[in-house]
C-alpha positions in Angstrom: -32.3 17.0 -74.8 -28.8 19.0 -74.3 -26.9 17.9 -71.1 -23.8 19.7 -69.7 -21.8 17.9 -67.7 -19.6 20.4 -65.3 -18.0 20.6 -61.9 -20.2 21.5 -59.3 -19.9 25.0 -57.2 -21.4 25.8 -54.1 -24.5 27.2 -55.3 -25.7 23.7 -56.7 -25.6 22.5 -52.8 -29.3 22.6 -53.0 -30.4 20.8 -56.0 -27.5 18.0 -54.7 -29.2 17.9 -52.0 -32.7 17.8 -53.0 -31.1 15.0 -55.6 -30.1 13.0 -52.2 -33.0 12.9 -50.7 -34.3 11.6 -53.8 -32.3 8.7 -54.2 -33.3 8.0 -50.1 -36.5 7.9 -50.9 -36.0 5.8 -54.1 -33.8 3.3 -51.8 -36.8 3.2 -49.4 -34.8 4.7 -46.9 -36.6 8.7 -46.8 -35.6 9.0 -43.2 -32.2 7.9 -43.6 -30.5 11.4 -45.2 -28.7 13.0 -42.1 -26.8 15.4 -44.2 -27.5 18.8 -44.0 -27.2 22.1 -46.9 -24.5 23.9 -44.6 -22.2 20.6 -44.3 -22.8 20.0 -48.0 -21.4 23.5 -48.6 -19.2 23.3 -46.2 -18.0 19.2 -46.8 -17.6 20.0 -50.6 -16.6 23.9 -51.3 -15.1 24.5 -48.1 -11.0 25.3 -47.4 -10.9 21.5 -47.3 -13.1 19.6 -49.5 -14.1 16.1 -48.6 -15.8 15.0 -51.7 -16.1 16.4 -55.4 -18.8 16.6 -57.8 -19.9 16.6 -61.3 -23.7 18.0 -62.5 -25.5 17.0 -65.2 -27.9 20.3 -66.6 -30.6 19.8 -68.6 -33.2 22.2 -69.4 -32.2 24.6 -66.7 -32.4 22.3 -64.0 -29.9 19.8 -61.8 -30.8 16.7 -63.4 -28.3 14.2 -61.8 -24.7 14.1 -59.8 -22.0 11.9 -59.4 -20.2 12.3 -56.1 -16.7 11.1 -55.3 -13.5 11.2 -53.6 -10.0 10.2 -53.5 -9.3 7.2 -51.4 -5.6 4.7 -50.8 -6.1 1.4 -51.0 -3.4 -0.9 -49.3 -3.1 -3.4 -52.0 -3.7 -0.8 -55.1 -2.8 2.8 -54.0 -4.5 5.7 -55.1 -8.2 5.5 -56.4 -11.4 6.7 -56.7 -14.7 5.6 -54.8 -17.7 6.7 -56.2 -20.4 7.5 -53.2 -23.1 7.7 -55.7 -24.6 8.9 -59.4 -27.9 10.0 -58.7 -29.9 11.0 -61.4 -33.4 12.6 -61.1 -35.9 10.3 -62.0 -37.6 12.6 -64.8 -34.5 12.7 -66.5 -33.6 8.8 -66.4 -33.0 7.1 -69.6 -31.8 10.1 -71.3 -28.0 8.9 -71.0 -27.4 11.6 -67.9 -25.6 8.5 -65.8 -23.4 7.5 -68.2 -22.3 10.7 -69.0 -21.7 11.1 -65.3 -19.7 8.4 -64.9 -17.9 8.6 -67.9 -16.6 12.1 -65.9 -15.6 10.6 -63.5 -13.5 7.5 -64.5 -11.6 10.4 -66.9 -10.8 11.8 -63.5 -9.8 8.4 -62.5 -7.5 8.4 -65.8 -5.9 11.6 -66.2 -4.5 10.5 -62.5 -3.6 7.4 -63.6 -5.5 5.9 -60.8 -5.7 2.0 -60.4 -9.3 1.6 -59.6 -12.6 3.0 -58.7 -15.0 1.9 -56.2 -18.6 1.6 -55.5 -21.7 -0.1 -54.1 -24.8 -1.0 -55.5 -27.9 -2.2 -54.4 -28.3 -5.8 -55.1 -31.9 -5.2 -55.9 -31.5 -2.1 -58.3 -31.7 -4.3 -61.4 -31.3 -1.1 -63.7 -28.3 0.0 -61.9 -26.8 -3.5 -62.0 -27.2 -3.6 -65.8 -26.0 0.0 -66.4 -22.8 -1.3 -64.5 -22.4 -4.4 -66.4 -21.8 -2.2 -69.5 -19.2 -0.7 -68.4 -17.5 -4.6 -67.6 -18.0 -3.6 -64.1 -16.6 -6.7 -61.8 -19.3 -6.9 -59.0 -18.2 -8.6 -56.1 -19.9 -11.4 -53.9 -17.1 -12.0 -51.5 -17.0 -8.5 -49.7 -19.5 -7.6 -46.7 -20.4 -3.9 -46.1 -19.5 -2.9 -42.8 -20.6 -0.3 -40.8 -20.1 1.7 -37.6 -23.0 4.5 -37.4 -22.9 7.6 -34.8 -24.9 5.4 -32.2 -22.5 2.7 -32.2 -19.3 4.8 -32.0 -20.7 6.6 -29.1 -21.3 3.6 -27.3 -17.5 3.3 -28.1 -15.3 3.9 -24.7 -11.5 3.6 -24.6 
C-alpha cells in the first residue's frame, strides 16, 4: 500500500472532518463533534490559522490526519501539542500513524522545539502501546481540566 504523507489544504476539510467524527464515534462519544466544515476551513486555511495538518493518502482516499499547533509553555517555551492522529479504521495497521507522527515531531525538530504534547485515552490500549514505542513519558500526575461553552456562559464578571 503507497501512503503520501503531505500538508493538508482546504479542500481536504471534508474527509478531516469525516475522519473526526470517526474517531467520536470510536471514543464513544458520536454526539460530542461540535465542529463544523466552514470553521474547519475557516480555523485551519483561513488568514489566521489556528491549527495545522498533515494527511496520510492511500489509494485515493484521506486515510488518517494528525492535527496540531504551536503552543508556550511557562517552564519549557515553545512546543507542539498534538490535538489528535486519527487514522481511518480500514487503513489501521498499515503504519499510516506512525508516519503521521513521525511528520510531525520533524516539525517539532526543525523548530528546535522542547516538547510535544498530547492526551490519550487511558483505555485505548493500542494507542497507549503505539506511544510507548516512541519512549513516550505518560503522565499520572496531571488532571485534564476543562471549561466547556455551558460553563463559561454561566461565567459573570
Amino acid at each position: 500500500m503507497k501512503i503520501v504523507i503531505r500538508k493538508a489544504v482546504k479542500k481536504d476539510a471534508p474527509g478531516i472532518l469525516r475522519l473526526i467524527k470517526e474517531l467520536a464515534d470510536y471514543e464513544k462519544a458520536p454526539g460530542e463533534v461540535q465542529v463544523t466544515l466552514k470553521e474547519l476551513e475557516r480555523d485551519g486555511f483561513g488568514k489566521n490559522p489556528a491549527f495545522k495538518v498533515f494527511v496520510a493518502e492511500t489509494e485515493g482516499k484521506l486515510a488518517g490526519i494528525a492535527l496540531y499547533y504551536f503552543k508556550y509553555s511557562t517552564w519549557k517555551g515553545r512546543s507542539i501539542y498534538l490535538d489528535d492522529i486519527i487514522v481511518s479504521q480500514k487503513y489501521r495497521r498499515n503504519g499510516i500513524g506512525g508516519k503521521l507522527f513521525e511528520e510531525v515531531i520533524k516539525v517539532a525538530k526543525a523548530k528546535g522545539l522542547r516538547k510535544i504534547d498530547w492526551q490519550v485515552l487511558n483505555w485505548n490500549k493500542p494507542a497507549i502501546a503505539f506511544y510507548k514505542k516512541y519512549n513516550s513519558v505518560i503522565s499520572h500526575e496531571w488532571l485534564n481540566v476543562t471549561l466547556y461553552e455551558k460553563q463559561l456562559a454561566k461565567l459573570k464578571f
